[in-house]
N, C-alpha and C positions, 0 to 999 in steps of 0.2 A: 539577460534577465537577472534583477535584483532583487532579492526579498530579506526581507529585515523581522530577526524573529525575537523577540522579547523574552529573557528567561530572568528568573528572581534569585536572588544568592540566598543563602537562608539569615541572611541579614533585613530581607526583604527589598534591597535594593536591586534595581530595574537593572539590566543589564542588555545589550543589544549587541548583536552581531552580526554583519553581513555573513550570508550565503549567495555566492554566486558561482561561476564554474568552479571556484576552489572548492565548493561546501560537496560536488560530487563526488562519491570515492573514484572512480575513475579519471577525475584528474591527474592524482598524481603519476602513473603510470603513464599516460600518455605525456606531459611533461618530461618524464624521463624518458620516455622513447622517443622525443625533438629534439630533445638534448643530446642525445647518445646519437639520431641520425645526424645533428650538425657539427658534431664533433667527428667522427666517420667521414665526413664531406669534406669536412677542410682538413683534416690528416691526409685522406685521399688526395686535395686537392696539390698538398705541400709537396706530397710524393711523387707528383705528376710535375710538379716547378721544378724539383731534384733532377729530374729525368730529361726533362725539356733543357735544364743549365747543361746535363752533363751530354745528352747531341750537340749543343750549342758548343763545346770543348773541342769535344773529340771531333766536329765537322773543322775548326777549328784546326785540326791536327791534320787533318785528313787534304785540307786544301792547301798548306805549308807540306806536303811530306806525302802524293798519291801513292800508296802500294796498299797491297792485298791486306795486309794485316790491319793496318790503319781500317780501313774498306768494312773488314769482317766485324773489326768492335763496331764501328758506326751500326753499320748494319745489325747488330745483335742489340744496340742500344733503342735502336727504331722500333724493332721488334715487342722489344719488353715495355714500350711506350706504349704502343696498339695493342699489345694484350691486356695491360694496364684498365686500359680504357673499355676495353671491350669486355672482357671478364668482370668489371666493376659493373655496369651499365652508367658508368660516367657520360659517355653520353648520349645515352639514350633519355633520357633521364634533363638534360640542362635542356634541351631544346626539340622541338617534334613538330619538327619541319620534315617537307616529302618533298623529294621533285616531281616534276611531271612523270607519271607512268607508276607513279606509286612506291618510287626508291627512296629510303632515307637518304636526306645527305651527307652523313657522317660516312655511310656505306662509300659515298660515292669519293669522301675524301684520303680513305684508307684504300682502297683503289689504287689511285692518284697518286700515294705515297710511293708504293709498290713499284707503279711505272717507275718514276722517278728514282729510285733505287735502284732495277735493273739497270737504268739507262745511265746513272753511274756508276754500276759494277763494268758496265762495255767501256765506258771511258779510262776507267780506273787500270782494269786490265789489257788496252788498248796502249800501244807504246805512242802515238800519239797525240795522248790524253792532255789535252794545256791546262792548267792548273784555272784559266778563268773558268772554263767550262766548268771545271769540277765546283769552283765556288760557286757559279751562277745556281747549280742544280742543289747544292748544299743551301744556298738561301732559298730556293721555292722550297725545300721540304721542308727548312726553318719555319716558314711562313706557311706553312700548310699545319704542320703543328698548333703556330698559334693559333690560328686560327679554331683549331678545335678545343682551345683551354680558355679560348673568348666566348 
């Protein structure tokens, strides 16, 4: 809604100016508080692409070179991705979608991750662990990630 209000200068000259949501005083505050969430969003989000490059490495490492060490970064790298996420309500927040029975399915992807992890710590410390296994399971978690930053 637009209203147009008429004030005189003491020249007598007509002078006009819109009022429309700027004219509220509560504009400006909530302008800054869209500004300040969409800057927060994509700081958050850059942090999360930092995070996601640096699994992308170290899986990277991990499938040229299986031992524990390699294993324990990954694994501590996933970890700080999921809390990431979940501490922020990143995604709770991008999408609010449920599956059947009433679970989110972000719930059900971090799950998911988890298996996938155990089941290449077994591989990992398993003597014999063949390095495609171990990349195959490094690209589902890859892709299980993207999946939550899409």
């Amino acid at each position: 809604m637009k209203i147009q209000t008429i004030k005189r200068s003491e020249d007598g000259i007509k002078s006009t100016h819109d009022i429309g949501v700027q004219g509220n005083p509560a504009y400006k505050p909530q302008v800054f508080k869209r500004t300040l969430t969409d800057l927060s969003t994509q700081k958050h989000r850059e942090h999360l692409q930092f995070l996601s490059k640096e699994i992308d490495d170290q899986g990277a490492k991990l499938a040229a070179k299986a031992d524990i060490r390699e294993y324990e970064q990954y694994r501590k790298l996933i970890r700080a991705f999921i809390e990431e996420i979940v501490s922020n309500g990143y995604a709770f927040t991008k999408e609010s979608s449920y599956r059947s029975g009433g679970r989110h399915k972000y719930i059900a992807v971090i799950k998911t991750i988890d298996e996938k992890l155990d089941a290449l710590a077994k591989d990992v410390l398993s003597a014999q662990a063949e390095n495609i296994a171990i990349a195959g399971k490094i690209d589902d978690i890859r892709g299980l990630i993207l999946d939550m930053l899409l």
